[in-house]
C-alpha positions as a printed Julia matrix, in Angstrom:
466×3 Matrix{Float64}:
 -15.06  -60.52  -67.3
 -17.13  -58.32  -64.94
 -15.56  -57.0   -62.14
 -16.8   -57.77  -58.53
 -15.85  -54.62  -55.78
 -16.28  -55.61  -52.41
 -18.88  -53.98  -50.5
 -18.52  -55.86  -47.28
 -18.7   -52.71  -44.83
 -16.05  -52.68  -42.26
 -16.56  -53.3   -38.45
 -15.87  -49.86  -38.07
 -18.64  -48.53  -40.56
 -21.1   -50.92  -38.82
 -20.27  -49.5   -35.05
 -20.96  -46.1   -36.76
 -24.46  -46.86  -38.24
 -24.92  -48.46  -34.69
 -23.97  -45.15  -33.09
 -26.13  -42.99  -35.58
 -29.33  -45.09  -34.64
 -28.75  -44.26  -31.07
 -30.7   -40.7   -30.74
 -32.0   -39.53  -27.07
 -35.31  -38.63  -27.45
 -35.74  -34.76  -26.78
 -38.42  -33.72  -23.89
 -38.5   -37.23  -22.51
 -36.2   -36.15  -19.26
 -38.0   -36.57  -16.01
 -35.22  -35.72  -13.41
 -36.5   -32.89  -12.04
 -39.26  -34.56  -10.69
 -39.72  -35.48   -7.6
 -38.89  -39.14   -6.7
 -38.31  -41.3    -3.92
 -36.1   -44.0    -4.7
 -32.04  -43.27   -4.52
 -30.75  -41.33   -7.49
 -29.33  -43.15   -9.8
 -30.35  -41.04  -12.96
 -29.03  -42.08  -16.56
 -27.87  -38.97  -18.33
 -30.29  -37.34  -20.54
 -28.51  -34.56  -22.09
 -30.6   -32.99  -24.16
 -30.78  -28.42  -23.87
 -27.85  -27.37  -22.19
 -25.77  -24.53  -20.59
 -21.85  -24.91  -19.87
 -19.81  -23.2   -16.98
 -16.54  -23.03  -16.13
 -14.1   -21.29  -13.56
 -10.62  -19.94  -15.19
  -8.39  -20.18  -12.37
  -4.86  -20.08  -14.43
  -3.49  -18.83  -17.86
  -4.57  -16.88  -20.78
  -8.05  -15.89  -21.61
  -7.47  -17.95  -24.93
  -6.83  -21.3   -22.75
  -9.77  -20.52  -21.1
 -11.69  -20.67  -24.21
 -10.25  -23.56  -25.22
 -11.46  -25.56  -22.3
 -14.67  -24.74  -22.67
 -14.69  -25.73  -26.18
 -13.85  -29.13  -25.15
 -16.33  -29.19  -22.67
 -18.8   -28.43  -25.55
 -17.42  -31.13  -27.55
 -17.49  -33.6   -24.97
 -21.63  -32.05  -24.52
 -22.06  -32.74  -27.86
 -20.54  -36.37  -28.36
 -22.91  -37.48  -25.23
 -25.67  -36.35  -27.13
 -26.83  -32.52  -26.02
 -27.35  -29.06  -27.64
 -24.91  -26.51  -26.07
 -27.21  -23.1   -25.87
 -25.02  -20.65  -23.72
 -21.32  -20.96  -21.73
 -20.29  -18.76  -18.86
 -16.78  -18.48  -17.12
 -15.98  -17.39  -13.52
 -12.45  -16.01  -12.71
 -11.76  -17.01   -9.49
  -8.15  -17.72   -7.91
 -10.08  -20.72   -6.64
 -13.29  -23.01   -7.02
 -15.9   -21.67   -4.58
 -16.22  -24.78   -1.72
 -20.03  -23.88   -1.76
 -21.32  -23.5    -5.41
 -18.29  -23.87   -7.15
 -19.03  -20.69   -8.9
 -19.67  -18.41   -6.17
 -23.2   -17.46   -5.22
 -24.03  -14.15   -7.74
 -22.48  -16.3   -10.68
 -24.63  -19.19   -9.69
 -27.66  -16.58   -9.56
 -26.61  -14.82  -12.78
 -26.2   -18.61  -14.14
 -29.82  -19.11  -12.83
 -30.92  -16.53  -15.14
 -29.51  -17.8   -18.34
 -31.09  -21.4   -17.74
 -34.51  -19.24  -17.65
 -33.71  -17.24  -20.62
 -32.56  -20.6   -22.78
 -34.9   -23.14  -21.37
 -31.81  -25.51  -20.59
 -32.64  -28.41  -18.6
 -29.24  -28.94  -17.65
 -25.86  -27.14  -16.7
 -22.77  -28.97  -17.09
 -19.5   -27.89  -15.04
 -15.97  -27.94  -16.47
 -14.47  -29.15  -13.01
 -14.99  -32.02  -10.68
 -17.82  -31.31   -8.22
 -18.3   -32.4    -4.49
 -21.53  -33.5    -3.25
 -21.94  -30.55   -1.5
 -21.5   -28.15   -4.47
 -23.67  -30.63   -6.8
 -26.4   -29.85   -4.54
 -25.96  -26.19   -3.22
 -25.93  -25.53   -7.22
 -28.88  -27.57   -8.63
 -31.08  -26.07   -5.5
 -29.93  -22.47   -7.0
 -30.02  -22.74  -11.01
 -33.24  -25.05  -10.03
 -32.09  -27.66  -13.12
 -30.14  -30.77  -12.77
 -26.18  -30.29  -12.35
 -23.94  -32.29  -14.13
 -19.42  -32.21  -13.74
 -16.78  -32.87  -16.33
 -16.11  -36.24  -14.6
 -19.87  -37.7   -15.19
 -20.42  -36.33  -18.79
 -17.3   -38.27  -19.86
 -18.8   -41.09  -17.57
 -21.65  -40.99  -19.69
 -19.73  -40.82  -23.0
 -17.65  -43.93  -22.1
 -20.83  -45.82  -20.9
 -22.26  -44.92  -24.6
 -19.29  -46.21  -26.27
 -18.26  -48.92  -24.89
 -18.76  -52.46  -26.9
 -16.21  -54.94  -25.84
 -17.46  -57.29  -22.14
 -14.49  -55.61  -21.25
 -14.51  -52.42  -21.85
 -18.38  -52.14  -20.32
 -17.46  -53.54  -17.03
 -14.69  -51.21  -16.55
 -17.43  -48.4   -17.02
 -19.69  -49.75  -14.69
 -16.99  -49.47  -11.87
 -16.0   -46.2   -12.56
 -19.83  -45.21  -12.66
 -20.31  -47.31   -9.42
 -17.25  -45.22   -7.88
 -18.08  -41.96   -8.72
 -22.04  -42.7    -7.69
 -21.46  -44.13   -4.16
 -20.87  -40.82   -2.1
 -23.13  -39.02   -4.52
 -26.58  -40.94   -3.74
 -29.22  -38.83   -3.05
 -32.93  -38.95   -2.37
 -36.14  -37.85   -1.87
 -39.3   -38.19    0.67
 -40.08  -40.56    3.55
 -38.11  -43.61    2.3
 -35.03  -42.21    2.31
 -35.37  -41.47    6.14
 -33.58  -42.73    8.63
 -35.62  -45.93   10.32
 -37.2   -46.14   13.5
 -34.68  -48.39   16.44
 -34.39  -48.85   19.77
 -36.52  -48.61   22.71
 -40.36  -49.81   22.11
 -41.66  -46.1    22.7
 -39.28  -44.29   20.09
 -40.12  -43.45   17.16
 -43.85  -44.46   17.52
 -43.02  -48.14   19.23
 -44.03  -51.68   18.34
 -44.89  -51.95   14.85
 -43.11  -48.65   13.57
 -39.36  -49.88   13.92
 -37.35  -50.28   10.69
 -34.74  -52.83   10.0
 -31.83  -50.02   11.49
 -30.7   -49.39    7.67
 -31.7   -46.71    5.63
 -32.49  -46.87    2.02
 -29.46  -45.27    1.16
 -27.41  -47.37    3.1
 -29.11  -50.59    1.77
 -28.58  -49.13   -2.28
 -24.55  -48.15   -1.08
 -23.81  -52.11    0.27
 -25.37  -53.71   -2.85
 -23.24  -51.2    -4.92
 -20.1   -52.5    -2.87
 -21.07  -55.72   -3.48
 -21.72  -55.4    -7.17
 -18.45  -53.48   -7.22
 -16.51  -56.39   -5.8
 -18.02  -58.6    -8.39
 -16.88  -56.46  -11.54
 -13.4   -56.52   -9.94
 -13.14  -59.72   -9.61
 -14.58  -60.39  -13.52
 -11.98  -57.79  -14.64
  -9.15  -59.82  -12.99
 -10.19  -62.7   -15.0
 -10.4   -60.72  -18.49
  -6.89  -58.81  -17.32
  -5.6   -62.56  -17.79
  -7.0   -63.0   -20.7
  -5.2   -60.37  -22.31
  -1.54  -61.01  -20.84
  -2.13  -64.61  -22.54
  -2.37  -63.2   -25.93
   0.56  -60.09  -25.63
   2.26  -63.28  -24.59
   1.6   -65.09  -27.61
   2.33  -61.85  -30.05
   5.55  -61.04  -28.23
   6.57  -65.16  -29.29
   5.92  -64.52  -32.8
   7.92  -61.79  -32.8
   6.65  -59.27  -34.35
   7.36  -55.81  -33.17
   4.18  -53.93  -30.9
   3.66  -50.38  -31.96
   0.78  -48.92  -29.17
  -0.81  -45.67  -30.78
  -1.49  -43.39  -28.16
  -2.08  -39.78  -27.97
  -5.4   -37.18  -27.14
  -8.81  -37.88  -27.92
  -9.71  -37.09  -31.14
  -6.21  -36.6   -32.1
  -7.06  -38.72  -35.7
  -5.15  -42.08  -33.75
  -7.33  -44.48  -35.24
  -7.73  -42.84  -38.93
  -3.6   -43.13  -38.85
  -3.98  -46.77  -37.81
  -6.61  -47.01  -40.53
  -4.33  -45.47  -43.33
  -0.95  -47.27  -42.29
  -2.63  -50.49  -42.12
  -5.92  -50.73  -43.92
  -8.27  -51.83  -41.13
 -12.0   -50.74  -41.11
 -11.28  -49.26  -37.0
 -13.99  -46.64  -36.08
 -13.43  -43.33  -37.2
 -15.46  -40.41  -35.73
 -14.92  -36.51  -35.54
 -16.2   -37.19  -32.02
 -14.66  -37.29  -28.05
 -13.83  -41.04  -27.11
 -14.85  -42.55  -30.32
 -12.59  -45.36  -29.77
 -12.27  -47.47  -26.0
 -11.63  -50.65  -26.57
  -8.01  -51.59  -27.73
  -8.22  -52.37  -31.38
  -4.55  -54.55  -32.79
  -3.9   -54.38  -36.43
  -1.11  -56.24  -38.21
   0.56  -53.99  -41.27
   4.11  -54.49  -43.2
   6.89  -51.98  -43.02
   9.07  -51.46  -46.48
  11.59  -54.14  -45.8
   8.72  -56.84  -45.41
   8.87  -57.58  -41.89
   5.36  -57.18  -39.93
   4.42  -54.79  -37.07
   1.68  -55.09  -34.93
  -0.06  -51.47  -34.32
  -2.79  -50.94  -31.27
  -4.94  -48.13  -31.63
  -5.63  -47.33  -27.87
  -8.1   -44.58  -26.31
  -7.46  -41.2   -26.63
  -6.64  -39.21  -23.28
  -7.85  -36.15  -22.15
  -6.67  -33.7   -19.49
  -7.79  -34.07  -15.73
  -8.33  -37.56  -16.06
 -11.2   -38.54  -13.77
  -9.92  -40.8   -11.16
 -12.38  -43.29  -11.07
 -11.39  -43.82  -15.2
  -7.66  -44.76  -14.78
  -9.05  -48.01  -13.99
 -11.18  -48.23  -17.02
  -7.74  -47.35  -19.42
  -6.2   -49.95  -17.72
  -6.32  -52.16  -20.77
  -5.1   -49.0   -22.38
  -2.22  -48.38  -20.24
  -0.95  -52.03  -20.56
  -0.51  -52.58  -24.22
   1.04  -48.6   -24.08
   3.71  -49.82  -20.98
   4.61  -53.0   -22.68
   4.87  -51.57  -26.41
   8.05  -51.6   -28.43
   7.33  -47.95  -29.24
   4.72  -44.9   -28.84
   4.1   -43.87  -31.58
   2.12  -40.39  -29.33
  -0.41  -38.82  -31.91
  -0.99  -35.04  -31.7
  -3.55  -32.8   -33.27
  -1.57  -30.19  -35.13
  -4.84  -28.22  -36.24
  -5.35  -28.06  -32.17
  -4.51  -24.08  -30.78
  -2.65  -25.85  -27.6
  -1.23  -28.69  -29.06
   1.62  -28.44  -26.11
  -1.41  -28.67  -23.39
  -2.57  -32.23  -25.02
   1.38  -33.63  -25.48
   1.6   -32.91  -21.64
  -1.68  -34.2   -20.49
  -0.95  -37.97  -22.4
   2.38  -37.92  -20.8
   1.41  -37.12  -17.32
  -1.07  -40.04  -17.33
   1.3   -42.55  -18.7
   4.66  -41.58  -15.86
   1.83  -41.22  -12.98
   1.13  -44.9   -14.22
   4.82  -45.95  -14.92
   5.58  -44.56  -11.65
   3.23  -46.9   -10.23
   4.18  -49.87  -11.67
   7.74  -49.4   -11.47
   8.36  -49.75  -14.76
  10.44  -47.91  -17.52
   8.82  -45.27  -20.52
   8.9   -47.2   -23.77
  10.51  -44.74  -26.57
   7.86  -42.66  -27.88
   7.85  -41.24  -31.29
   5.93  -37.85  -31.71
   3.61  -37.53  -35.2
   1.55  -34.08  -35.12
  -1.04  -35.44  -37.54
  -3.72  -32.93  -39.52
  -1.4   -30.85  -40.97
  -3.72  -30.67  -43.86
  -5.77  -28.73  -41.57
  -2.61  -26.47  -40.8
  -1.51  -22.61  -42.12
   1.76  -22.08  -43.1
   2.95  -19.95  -40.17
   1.73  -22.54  -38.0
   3.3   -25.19  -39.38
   6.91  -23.36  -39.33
   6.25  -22.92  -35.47
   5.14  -26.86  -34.89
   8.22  -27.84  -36.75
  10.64  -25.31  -35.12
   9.11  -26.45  -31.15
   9.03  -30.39  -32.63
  12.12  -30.86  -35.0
  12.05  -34.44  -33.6
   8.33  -34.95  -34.96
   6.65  -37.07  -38.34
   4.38  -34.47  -39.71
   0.98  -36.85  -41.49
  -2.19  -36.28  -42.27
  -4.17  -39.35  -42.12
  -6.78  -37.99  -44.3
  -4.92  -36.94  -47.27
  -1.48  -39.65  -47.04
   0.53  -37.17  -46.5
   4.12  -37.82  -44.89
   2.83  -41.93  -44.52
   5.79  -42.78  -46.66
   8.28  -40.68  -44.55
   6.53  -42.36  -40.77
   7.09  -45.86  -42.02
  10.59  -44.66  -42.61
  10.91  -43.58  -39.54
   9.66  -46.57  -37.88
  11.22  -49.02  -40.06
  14.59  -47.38  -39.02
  14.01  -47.27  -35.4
  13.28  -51.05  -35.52
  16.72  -51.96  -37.13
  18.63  -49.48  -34.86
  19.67  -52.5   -32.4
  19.99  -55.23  -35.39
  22.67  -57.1   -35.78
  24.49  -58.39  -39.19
  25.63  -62.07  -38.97
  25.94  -65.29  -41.63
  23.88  -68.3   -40.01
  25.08  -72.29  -40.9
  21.55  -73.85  -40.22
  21.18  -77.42  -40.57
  18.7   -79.27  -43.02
  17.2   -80.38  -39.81
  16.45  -77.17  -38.34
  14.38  -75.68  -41.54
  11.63  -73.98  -39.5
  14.62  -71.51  -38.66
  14.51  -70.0   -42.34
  11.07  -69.72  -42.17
  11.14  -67.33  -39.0
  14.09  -65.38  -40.64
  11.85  -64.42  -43.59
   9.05  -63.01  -40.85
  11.31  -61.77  -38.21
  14.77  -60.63  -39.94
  15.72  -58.89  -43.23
  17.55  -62.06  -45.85
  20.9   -60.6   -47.21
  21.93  -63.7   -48.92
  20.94  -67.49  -49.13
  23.25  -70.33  -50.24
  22.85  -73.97  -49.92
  25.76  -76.05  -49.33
  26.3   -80.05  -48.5
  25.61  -79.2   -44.5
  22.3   -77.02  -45.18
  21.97  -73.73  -45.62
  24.07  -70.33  -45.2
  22.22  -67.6   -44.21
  23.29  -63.67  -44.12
  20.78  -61.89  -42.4
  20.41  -58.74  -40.4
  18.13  -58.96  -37.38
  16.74  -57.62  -33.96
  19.47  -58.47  -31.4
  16.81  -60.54  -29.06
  17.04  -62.74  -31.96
  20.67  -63.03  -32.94
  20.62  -63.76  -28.64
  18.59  -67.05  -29.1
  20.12  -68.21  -32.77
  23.84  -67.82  -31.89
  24.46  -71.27  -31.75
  23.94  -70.96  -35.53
  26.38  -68.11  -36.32
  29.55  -68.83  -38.07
């Protein structure tokens, strides 16, 4: 009999060859022309140089900064050609960089032919400006390339209106424009401003584009609200089943959904890319004892966390504050991996804090270690003794992380012998999915049951224990 393999490719594989067919067009950018409607540009990343000011810490942190920058460059869609780095004690309030860096930075656009230069730092409106009209290219900062990556990315209704308001928020006190229209109108008496027939409506165009913006603004919030609902319906219905919620959480590009991948077999995403994953993707899987788990593979976080996107990982942030356990993924092949373990858990307490509510446990895996020297290693496991060392690639240390987890989910279980009536049948069923079956025996009143299971379940059953 011939063998039939399943070639159905995964949702995952299909997002990918969706991704891959996406391409910006090189030589097609038309910013730098003059235009006078409100600037609301797209980003078209296409030649570009990167800058950055190193204001704290070794030279080698520096570095690695700006080699996230260039990987965040790259996953919106650009060629890095050059990087410079300013030591300063502080940002300069005018150009950011100072004005000789900004004229030396000048001369490297020339030399490359970039047609864009792309700050590691948040900008003002005020430095956006002072530096475009100096390096004569458009200016673009950390927050609004990872604006742009997000805005690429995103596939769920969900997950594209929360990008929309963080756009919308970042845009509103950086509109800009060009030429007569963006003038303020003529008012007033009949012989300012050239008199009868010359007045304007009082509102410039700017003004008009920044109330439809609040308006539009309102109206995502309001849709989010409704989808926010949506979700707490169906943690709701997962918490009444039972089954225990693991939220996978950790840096971008830490390999969080290849783990879920390997531990549960789903087709998630996978990409060696910046914010591959944003929209919360929950995947059943079954532990060594039987009993099911529930993992959520969850954007990745990244350090300075524009403000305008904590509202965009809210969906995030709620499946991480309500999960039975973190399990916090961490790239072991990273040269900092300390500076991205610190970053994920400053966003979470800032948010905890918030809310008011408590840290769920977290359980640290440093995954990659395929991708690790031996020296290295010794040091992660010597700073991290705590830590499940994987690598979702090759398998390795799987075996010992289900372990783990397994035994963290019985550490609160209780060992009892249940008398459950004939009547009351569905009870067994929920045992097999919920609890770990000792012993069954069936006697003239029903059935005896020793079973070892999560307290919150002994809680509601102990009418039944003998």
């Amino acid at each position: 009999m011939t063998e039939l393999t399943n070639e159905t490719p995964t949702t995952g594989e299909l997002q990918l060859d969706e991704r891959a067919s996406l391409q910006r067009v090189v030589g097609l950018s038309t910013e730098l022309q003059d235009i006078t409607e409100v600037e609301q540009r797209q980003l078209r990343l296409e030649q570009v140089v990167l800058v950055g000011v190193w204001l704290s810490g070794s030279a080698a942190a520096a570095e690695a900064s700006m080699a996230e920058l260039a990987a965040l460059a790259e996953t919106a869609g650009s060629t890095v050609l050059d990087a410079l780095i300013q030591r300063r004690s502080k940002p300069d309030p005018a150009t950011y960089i100072g004005s000789g860096k900004a004229d030396e930075l000048r001369q490297v656009v020339v030399a490359t032919g970039a047609d864009t230069v792309i700050c590691d730092g948040e900008l003002t409106p005020a430095q956006l400006t002072a530096l475009e009209k100096v390096v004569k290219v458009k200016v673009v900062d950390r927050t609004a390339l990872i604006l742009d990556i997000f805005a690429q990315h995103a596939t769920s209704r969900e997950g594209k209106a929360q990008v929309a308001l963080a756009q919308m928020e970042y845009m509103m006190p950086r509109l800009r424009g060009w030429g007569e229209s963006m003038s303020r109108q003529a008012g007033g008496r009949a012989g300012s401003n050239g008199g009868v027939g010359l007045r304007g409506p009082g509102e410039t165009k700017i003004e008009t584009d920044r109330r439809r913006i609040r308006e539009r603004m309102a109206k995502i919030r309001k849709e989010i609200r409704g989808m926010k609902t949506a979700r707490t319906v169906k943690r709701a219905a997962r918490r009444r089943g039972g089954v225990p919620g693991l939220t996978v959480v950790g840096y971008t590009n830490a390999g969080k959904s290849s783990l879920v991948n390997a531990m549960t077999g789903a087709g998630v995403l996978v990409q060696d890319a910046l914010f591959a994953t944003l929209d919360p993707t929950t995947r059943r899987a079954e532990l060594a004892d039987g009993h099911e788990v529930v993992f959520t593979d969850t954007v990745g976080f990244v350090r300075h966390l524009p403000t305008q996107l904590v509202e965009a990982f809210r969906s995030t942030l709620e499946e991480a504050m309500e999960a039975d356990l973190l399990v916090h993924v961490v790239d072991g092949a990273d040269p900092f991996p300390g500076n991205q373990i610190s970053a994920v858990r400053q966003v979470l307490s800032d948010v905890l804090a918030e809310e008011k509510l408590p840290a769920p446990p977290e359980m640290l895996v440093i995954n990659k270690i395929d991708a690790v020297d031996g020296i290295t290693m010794a040091a992660l496991r010597a700073e991290y003794p705590d830590a499940q060392f994987v690598s979702a690639r090759t398998g390795e240390g799987l075996d010992d992380l289900f372990r783990a987890i397994t035994e963290f989910l019985q550490r609160d279980d209780v060992d009892a012998v249940l008398q459950i009536p004939f009547a009351r049948g569905e009870v067994i069923a929920r045992l097999h999915q919920q609890a770990h079956v000792l012993d069954t025996d069936h006697n003239a009143e029903g059935t005896r049951v020793h079973v070892r299971m999560p307290s919150a379940l002994a809680a509601e059953l102990s009418d039944l224990v003998v």
